[in-house]
C-alpha positions as CSV (number, residue, x, y, z in Angstrom):
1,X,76.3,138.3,-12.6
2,X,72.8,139.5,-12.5
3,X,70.2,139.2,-10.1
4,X,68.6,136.0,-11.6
5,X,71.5,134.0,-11.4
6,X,72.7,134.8,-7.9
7,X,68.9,133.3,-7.2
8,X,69.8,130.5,-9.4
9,X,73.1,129.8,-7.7
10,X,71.5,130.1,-4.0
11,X,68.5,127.6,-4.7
12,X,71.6,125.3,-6.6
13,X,73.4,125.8,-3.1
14,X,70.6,125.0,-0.6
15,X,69.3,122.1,-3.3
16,X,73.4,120.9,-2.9
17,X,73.5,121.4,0.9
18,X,70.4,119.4,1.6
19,X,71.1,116.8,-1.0
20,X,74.1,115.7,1.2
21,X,72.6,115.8,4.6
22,X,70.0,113.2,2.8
23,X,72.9,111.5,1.4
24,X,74.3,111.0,4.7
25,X,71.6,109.4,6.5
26,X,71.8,106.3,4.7
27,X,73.5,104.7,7.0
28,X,74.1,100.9,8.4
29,X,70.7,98.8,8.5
30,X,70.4,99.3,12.3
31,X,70.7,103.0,12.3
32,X,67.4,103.9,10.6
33,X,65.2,104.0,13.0
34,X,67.6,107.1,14.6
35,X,67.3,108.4,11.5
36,X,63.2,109.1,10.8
37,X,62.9,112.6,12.6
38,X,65.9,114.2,10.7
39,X,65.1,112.4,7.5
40,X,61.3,114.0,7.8
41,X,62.6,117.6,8.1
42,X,64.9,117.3,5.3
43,X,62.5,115.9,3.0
44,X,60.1,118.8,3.8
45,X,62.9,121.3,3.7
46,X,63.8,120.2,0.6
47,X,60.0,120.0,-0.9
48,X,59.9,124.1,0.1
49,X,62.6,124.3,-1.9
50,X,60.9,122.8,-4.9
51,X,58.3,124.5,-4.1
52,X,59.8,127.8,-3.7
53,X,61.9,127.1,-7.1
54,X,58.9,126.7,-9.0
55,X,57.0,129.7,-7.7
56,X,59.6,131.8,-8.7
57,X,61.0,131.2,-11.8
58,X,64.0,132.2,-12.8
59,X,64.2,134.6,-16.1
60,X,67.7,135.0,-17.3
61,X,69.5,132.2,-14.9
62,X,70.9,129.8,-16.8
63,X,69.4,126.9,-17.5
64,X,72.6,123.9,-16.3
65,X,72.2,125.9,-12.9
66,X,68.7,125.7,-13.2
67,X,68.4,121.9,-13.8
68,X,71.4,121.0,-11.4
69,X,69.0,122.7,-8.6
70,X,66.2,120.6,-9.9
71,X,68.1,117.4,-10.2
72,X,69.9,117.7,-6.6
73,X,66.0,118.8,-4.7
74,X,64.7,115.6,-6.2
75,X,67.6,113.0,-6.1
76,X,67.4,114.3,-1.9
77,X,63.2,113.8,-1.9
78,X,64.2,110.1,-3.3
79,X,66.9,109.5,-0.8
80,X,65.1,110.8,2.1
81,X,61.5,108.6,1.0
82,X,63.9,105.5,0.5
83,X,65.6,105.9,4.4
84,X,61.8,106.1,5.7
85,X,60.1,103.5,3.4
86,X,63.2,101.1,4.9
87,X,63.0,102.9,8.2
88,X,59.2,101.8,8.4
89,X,59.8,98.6,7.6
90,X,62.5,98.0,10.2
91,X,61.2,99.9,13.3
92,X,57.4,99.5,12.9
């Protein structure tokens, strides 16, 4: 494995990690409101991770690992801004 893809496969793990913590703060309707603080850190985690995947591109990593890290950062952005959009309108 070369250096590149044991990058690749680190950002794919962290993306993975924190895409299921976001997944599993959807919870019940009269959770959410418990739910803000952790869902604002793992949002902003996972935005440095974006962040961090894009400032360093990858070379020779290839590119299914590449676009499953892209895929799972974003799909845990969306779940995380969909617990706070509800979680604003519930707890005001």
């Amino acid at each position: 494995m070369t250096n590149s893809q044991g990058t690749t496969l680190a950002f794919l793990f962290a993306a993975f990690v924190l895409f299921f913590f976001s997944l599993t703060l959807l919870p019940p309707a009269e959770m959410y409101c418990r739910f803000r603080r952790p869902a604002t850190i793992l949002g902003v985690m996972q935005v440095v991770l974006l962040l961090l995947r894009i400032k360093f591109p990858a070379v020779h990593a290839e590119r299914s690992l590449l676009i499953a890290t892209y895929c799972f950062v974003i799909i845990g952005i969306v779940f995380n801004i969909i617990l706070l959009t509800v979680a604003h309108g519930r707890c005001a």
